[in-house]
C-alpha positions in Angstrom: 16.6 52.3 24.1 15.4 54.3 27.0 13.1 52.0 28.6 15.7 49.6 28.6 17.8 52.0 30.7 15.1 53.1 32.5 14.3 49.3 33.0 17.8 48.9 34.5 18.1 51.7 36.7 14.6 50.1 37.6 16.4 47.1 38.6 19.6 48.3 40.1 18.3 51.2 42.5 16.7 49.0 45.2 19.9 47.3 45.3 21.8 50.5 45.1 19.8 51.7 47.9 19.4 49.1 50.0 23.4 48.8 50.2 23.9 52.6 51.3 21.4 51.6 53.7 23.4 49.0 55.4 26.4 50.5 55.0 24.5 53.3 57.0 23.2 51.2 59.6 26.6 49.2 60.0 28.3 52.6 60.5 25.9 53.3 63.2 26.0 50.3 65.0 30.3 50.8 64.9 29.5 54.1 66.4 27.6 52.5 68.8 29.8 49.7 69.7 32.5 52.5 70.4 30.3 54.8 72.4 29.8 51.9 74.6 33.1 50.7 75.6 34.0 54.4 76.2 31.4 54.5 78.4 32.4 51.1 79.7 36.1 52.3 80.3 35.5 55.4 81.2 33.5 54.7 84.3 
């Protein structure tokens, strides 16, 4: 029983990982986007 668990989490964590990932990256680049038309209008 635990290896299949183990197998799954195996399985699942790159996934897992790889979407906080681009959530994180997303978030940046919205931060980003922001930052730059407040530069833009604020000039």
């Amino acid at each position: 029983m635990k290896k299949i668990t183990t197998f799954l989490i195996g399985l699942t964590a790159p996934f897992y990982f790889a979407q906080q990932a681009g959530d994180l990256v997303s978030a940046e680049q919205k931060l980003d986007l922001t930052r730059r038309s407040c530069q833009f209008h604020c000039q």
